[in-house]
C-alpha positions, 0 to 999 in steps of 0.5 A, spaced: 774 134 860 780 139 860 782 140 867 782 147 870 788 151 870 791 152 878 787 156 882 792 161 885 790 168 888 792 172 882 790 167 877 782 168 879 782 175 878 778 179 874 783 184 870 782 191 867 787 189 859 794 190 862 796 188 855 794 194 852 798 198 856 803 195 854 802 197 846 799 190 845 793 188 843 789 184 849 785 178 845 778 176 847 773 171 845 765 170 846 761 164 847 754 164 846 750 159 849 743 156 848 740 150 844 735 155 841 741 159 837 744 152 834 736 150 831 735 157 829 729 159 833 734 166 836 738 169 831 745 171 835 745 179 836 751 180 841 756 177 837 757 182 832 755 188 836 761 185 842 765 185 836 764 193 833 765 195 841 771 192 843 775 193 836 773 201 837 776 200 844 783 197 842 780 190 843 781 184 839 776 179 838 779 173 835 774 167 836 766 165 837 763 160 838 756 157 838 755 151 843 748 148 847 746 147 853 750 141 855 754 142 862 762 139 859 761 142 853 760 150 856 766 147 861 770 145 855 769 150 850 770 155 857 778 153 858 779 152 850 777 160 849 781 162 856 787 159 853 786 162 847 785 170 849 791 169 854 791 171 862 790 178 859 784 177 856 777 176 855 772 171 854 764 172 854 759 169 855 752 170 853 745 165 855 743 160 859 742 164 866 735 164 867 730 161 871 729 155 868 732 148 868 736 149 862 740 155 865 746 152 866 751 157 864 753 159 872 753 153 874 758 149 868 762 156 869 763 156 877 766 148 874 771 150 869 775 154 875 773 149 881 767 154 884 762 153 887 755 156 887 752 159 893 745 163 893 749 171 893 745 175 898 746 182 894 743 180 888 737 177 893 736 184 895 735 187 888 731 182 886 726 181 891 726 190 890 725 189 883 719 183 883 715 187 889 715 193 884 712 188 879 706 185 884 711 178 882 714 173 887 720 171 888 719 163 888 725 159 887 726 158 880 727 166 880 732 165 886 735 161 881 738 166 878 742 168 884 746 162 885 752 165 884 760 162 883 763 163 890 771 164 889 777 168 892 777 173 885 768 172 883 766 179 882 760 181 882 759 188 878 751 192 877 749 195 872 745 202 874 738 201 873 738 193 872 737 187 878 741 182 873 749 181 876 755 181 872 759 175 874 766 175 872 770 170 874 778 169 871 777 175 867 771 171 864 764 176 864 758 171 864 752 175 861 744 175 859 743 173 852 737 178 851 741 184 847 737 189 851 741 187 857 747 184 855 749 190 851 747 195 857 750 191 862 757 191 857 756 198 855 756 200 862 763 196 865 767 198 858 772 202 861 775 195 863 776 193 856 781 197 852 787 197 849 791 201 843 788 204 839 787 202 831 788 206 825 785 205 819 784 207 813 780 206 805 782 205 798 777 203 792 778 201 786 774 199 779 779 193 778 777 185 779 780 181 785 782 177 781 787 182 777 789 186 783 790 179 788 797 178 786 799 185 787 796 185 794 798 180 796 805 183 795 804 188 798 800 184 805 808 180 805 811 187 806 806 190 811 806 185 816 804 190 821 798 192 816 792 188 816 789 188 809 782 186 807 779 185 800 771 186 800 767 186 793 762 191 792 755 187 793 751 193 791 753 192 784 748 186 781 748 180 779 753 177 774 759 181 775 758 186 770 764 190 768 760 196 768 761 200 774 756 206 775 759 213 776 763 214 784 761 206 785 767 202 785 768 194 785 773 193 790 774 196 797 781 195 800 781 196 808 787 198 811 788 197 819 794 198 823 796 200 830 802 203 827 800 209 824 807 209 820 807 203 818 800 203 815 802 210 811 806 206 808 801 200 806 796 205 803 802 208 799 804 202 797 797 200 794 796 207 790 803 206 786 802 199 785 794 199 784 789 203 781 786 206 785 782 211 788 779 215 795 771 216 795 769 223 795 766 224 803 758 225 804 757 232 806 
């Protein structure tokens, strides 16, 4: 098992994205946790709308990971994903932190960071409000769910409206896997998450992938700060028929950068080179 890195007072703090204002992009990486997901019994939600949030907050997601619920490989997967998105970046987690004895993701992720979990009175409070409220008891499977890390730089965020905690500890946010609530609890704490903003901008074309490859990778070469995605149009059938309705398109090339400059440039590239074209807007 990977050591965790030094435990300094800086280092364990939760961090709004210092890189973004720098003009670069902070990085962030998710991990979702849960048997259920790997067997197919839940279909992972919060990857795919983390994804669309943190892009339009200036945000690059950059890795996703889908792991059981096995202790040394949450602690494993935990540093990995750390490493990757830097000291200014993000990591989330999503499951494992309910009632049960397989919520185990407070637990393995206080290990990765040489915490220690402790019955978090705050949250106590709230829960003992929220479960009078329902006629429910709060016995000690629920009290689970309060056993917190317990660290110098462990923050403990509320989300207006809910009882569950956002734990953040070394800038890594552990979070609920019910979509309801972990896209309320995100939405809520978003402003911590920003970076430059991106430019994008859309060309169609009635041409192949196949004939406009060679062209577009050129063009990709000499953009290096562009980047140029390629996406067929599903939508027109079955066996790549040759005749394309009228105001449909074959392919779509995605341009994006956060350098409006340079992305001018790529998309003028692209129309001399290519034969393309822009779709009317819907009014």
């Amino acid at each position: 098992m990977a050591a965790p890195p030094p435990a300094t007072a800086a280092s364990h703090r939760c961090f709004a994205a210092a890189a973004g204002q720098q003009g670069e992009a902070p990085k962030a990486a998710m991990l979702v946790i849960g048997d259920e997901v790997l067997t197919g019994s839940i279909t992972d939600a919060n990857t795919p709308w983390l994804a669309k949030l943190l892009h339009s907050k200036g945000v690059d997601l950059v890795r996703a990971a889908i792991i059981g619920d096995d202790k040394r490989e949450i602690v494993e997967e935990v540093l990995r994903l750390r490493e990757k998105v830097g000291k200014d970046g993000f990591v989330f987690t999503s499951g494992g932190i309910g009632p049960t004895h397989d919520d185990i993701t407070y637990e393995s992720v206080a290990a990765a960071f040489g915490a220690h979990l402790e019955l978090h009175q705050p949250t106590v409070e709230r829960m003992q409000e929220h479960y009078e409220k329902r006629g429910v008891e709060l016995n000690q499977a629920r009290l689970r769910m309060a056993m917190l890390p317990k660290d110098e730089g462990v923050e403990v965020l509320y989300t207006p409206g809910l009882w569950v905690p956002l734990v953040c500890i070394q800038s890594t946010y552990i979070l609920p896997g019910i979509p309801r609530l972990f896209q309320q609890m995100v939405e809520a704490h978003a402003g911590r998450f920003r970076g430059p903003a991106a430019h994008t901008a859309a060309l169609f074309t009635n041409m192949g992938e196949g004939d406009l490859a060679v062209k577009l990778s050129s063009i990709a070469a000499l953009h290096p700060a562009v980047r140029i995605g390629s996406y067929p149009n599903t939508n027109l059938g079955q066996g790549g028929s040759e005749d394309v309705p009228e105001g449909s398109y074959k392919v779509k090339l995605q341009f994006e950068s956060r350098d409006a400059t340079a992305l001018q440039q790529a998309v003028e590239a692209a129309r001399e080179q290519l034969d393309t074209f822009a779709l009317p807007q819907p009014r």
